[in-house]
C-alpha positions in Angstrom: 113.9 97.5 116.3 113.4 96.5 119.9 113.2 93.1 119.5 116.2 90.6 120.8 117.5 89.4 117.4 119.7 91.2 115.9 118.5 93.3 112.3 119.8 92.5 108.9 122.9 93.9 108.4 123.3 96.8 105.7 125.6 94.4 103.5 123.3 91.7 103.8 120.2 94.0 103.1 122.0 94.6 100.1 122.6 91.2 99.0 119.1 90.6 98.9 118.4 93.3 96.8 121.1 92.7 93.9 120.0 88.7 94.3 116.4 90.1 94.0 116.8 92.4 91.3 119.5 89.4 89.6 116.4 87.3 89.2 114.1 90.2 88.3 116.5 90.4 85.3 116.0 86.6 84.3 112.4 87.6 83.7 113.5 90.2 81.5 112.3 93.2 83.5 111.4 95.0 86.8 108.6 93.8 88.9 107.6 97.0 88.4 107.1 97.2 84.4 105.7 93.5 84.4 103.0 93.2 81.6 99.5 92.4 83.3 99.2 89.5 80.8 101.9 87.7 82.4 101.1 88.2 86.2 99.7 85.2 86.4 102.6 83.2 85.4 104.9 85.1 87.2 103.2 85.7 90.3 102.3 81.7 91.4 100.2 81.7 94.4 99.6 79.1 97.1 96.7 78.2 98.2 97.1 80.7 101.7 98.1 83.4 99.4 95.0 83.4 96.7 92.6 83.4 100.0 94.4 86.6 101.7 94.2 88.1 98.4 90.9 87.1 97.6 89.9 88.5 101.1 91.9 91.7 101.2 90.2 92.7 97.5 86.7 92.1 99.0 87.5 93.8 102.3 88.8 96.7 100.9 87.1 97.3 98.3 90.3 96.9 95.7 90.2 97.3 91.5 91.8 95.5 89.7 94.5 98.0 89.3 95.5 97.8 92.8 94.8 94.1 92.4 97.7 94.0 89.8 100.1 95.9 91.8 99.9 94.1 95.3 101.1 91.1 93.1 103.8 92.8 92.1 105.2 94.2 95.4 104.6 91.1 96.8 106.3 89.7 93.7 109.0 92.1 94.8 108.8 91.1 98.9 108.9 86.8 97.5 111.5 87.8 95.6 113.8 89.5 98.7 113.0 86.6 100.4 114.4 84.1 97.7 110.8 82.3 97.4 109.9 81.5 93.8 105.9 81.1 95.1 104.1 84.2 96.5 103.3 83.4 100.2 100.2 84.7 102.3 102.6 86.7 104.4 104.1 88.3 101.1 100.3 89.1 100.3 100.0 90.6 103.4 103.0 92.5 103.7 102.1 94.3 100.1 98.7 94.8 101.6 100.0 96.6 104.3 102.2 99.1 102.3 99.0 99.7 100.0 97.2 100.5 103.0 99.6 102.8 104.6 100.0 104.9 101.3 96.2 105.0 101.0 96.3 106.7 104.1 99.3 108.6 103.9 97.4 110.7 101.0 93.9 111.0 101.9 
């Protein structure tokens, strides 16, 4: 908010979404209803990405359930951003939000 650039634009906030939830549909569902037996063919890693996750499970302690939902919001995050391969920063970023709502309800 206080940076120089100027912030995404409402309208173009919400081209990302419809493009995001467009190709969400081409999969046949939400990231959110995903089937766990397929969230390794839909949620391609690189390299960077499988070692944040790798680290962040170990870190924090994570099951899988949690495992299985970071790859979906950052499934979700990869998708907003047009990237067909979840990045380390997508990792990250759903890492963050996991962390913030464990904290939120302690």
């Amino acid at each position: 908010m206080r940076g120089k650039e100027p912030g995404a634009t409402s309208a173009l906030m919400r081209q990302r979404v419809l493009a995001a939830r467009a190709r969400q549909a081409e999969r046949g569902f939400v990231n959110a209803n995903m089937p766990p037996g397929r969230l390794r063919e839909l949620c391609p890693l690189d390299a960077a990405a499988e070692r944040t996750l790798e680290m962040a499970i170990r870190r924090l302690a994570l099951s899988a359930r949690a495992h299985d939902r970071i790859l979906k919001v950052a499934r979700t995050i990869a998708d907003l951003g047009a990237s067909e391969q979840i990045q380390a920063k997508h990792i990250a970023e759903a890492v963050q939000y996991r962390s913030l709502d464990r904290d939120y309800w302690k």
